[in-house]
MIMITOR-451232 format. One record per residue (C-alpha): residue in three letters; x, y, z. Coordinates in steps of 0.001 Angstrom, whole numbers, padded with zeros to 6 digits, always signed. Layout:
ALAXYZ/...
***
This chain:
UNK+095740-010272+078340/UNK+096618-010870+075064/UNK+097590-007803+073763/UNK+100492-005057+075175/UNK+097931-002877+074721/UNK+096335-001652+078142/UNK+092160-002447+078096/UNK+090818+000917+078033/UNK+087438+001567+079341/UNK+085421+004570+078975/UNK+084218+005785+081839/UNK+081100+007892+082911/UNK+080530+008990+086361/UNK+076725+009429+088187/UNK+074393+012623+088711/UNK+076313+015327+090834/UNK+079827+014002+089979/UNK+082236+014264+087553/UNK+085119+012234+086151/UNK+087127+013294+088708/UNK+084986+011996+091688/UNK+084058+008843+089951/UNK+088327+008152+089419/UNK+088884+008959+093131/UNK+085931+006268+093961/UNK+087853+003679+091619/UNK+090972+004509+093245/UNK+091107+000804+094357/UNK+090546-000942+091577/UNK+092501+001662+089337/UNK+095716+000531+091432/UNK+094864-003337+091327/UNK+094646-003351+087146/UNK+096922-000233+086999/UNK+099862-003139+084703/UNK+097264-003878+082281/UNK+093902-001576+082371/UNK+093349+002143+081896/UNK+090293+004178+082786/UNK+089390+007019+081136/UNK+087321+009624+082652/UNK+084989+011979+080759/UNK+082703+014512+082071/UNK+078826+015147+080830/UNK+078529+018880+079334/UNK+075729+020020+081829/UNK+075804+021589+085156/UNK+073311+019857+087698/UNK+070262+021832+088925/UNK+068719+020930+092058/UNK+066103+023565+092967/UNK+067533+026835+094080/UNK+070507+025414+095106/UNK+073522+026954+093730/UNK+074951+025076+090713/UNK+078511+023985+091611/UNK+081242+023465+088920/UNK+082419+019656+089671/UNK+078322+018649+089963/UNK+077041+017493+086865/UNK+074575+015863+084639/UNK+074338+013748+081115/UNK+070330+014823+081025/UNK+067785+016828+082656/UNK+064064+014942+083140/UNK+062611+018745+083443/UNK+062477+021627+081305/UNK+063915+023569+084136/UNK+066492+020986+084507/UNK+066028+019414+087279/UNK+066912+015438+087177/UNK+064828+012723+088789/UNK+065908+008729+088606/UNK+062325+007693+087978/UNK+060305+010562+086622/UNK+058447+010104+083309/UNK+059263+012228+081022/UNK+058293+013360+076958/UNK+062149+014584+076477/UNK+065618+014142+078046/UNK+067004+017729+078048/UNK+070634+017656+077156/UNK+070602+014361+075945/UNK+071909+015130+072159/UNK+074958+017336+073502/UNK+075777+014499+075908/UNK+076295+012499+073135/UNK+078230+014685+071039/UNK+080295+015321+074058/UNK+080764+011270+073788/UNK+081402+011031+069798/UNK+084100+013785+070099/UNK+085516+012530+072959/UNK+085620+008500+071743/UNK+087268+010362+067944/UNK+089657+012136+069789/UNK+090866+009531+072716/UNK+089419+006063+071240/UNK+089991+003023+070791/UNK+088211+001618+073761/UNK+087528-002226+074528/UNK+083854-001666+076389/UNK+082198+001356+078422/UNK+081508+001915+082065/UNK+079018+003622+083986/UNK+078359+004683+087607/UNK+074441+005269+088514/UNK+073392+007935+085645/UNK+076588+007323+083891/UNK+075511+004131+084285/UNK+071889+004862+082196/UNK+073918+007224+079916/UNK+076911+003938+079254/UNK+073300+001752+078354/UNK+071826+004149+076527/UNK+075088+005616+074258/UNK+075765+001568+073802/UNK+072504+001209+072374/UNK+072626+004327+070588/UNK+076138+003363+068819/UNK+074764-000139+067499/UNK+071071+001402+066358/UNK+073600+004072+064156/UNK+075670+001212+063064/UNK+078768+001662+065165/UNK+079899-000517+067447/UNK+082862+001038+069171/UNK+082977-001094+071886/UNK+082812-004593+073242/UNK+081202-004325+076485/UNK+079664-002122+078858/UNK+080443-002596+082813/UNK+077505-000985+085030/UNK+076998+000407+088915/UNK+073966+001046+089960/UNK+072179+001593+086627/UNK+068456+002221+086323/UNK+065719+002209+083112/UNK+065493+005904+081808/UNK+061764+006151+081643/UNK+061863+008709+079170/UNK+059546+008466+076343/UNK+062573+009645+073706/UNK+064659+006618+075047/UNK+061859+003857+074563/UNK+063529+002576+071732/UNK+066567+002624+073372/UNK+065569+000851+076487/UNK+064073-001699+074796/UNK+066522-003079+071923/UNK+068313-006043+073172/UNK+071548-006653+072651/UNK+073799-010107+073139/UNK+077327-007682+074437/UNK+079222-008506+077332/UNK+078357-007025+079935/UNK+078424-006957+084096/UNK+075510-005039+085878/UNK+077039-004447+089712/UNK+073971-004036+092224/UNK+073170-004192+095647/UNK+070334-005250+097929/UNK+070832-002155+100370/UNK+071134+000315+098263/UNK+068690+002706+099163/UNK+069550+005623+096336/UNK+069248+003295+093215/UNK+067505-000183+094484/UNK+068498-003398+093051/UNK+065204-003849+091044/UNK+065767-000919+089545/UNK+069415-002590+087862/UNK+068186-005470+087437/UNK+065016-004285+084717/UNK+067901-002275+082931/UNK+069783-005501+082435/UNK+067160-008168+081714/UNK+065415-005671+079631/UNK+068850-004487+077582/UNK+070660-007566+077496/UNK+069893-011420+075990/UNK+072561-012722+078583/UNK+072254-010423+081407/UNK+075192-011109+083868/UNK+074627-009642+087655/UNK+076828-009338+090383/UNK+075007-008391+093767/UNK+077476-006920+096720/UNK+076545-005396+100390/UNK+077759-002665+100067/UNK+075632+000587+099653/UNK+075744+003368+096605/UNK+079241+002849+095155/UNK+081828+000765+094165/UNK+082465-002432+095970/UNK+085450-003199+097476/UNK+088522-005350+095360/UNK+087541-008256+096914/UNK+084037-008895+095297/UNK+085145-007025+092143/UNK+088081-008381+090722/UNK+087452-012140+089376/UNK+083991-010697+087750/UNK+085328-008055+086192/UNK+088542-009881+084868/UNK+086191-012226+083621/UNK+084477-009636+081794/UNK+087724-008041+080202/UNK+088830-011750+079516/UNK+085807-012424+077391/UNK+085401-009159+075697/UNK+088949-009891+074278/UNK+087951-013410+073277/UNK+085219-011769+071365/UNK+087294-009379+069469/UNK+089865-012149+069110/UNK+087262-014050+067152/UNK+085512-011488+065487/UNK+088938-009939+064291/
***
């Protein structure tokens, strides 16, 4: 690190979670970068709908695929519901806490770090350097066609697995060969979550280390 400033990522957590849950997942690798990284946690605006289920308070979503607001990984859909508030929740919430160095993303945080990225350089901002993703997917909503489909060279680190059964690895793997001219993809055994310190840490050090070069020589 070059700077006494911690890295700061922004972080968005997956369908059904919220910041909270996703920080208690990181716990881990919070501790092992807790001298020179912090993690910020933000929370997407909407309250999950799963059928009649109740709607509980903590289990959240950055976009409905349904007008009744139900969310499905893979559905085709005409609209994301709740997709403009999510990122007004993220434009307020980068104003008021920013700068960050790069954005990360569990499962549909994951889709929702992609797509804000992607919607920050088509506006002409590019708050951040990199974007760090779990378990991502393609939205295959027809609204985020564009979106989905403008590469971009920024670091990034797509973290997938071959048995994960909730998100499969081809699934990850389209979102970053589709999103990214250098697409770089770490695969771990685990299942639907964050792998352990021991895969993780040299990859994404790597990443922060080459983020900062970029600003370095940018700036």
């Amino acid at each position: 690190m070059t700077s006494n400033r911690p890295y700061r990522f922004l972080c968005l957590h997956g369908y059904r979670q919220d910041g909270r849950a996703l920080r208690q997942k990181m716990g881990s690798l919070r501790q092992k970068f807790s001298k020179t990284v912090e993690f910020d946690y933000v929370d997407a605006p909407h309250l999950a709908k799963v059928g009649d289920e109740p709607q509980i308070a903590s289990e959240l979503s950055w976009y409905a695929t349904s007008e009744t607001g139900e969310f499905y990984a893979h559905s085709t859909s005409p609209k994301a519901y709740g997709f403009e508030e999510s990122i007004e929740v993220l434009d307020k919430h980068c104003e008021e806490h920013g700068p960050y160095n790069a954005l990360l993303g569990f499962s549909q945080g994951g889709t929702m770090a992609h797509l804000y990225f992607a919607h920050c350089v088509k506006s002409g901002k590019k708050p951040f350097k990199g974007i760090v993703v779990f378990a991502g997917f393609p939205s295959k909503v027809d609204e985020h066609r564009e979106l989905m489909t403008c590469k971009n060279d920024a670091e990034n680190l797509f973290i997938l697995s071959t048995y994960d059964t909730v998100i499969t690895s081809n699934y990850t793997e389209e979102l970053a060969r589709n999103g990214y001219s250098n697409p770089n993809l770490l695969y771990h055994e685990g299942r639907h979550g964050i792998p352990n310190n021991k895969v993780l840490q040299l990859p994404l050090q790597t990443f922060i280390d080459r983020t900062l070069l970029s600003e370095s020589q940018k700036g």
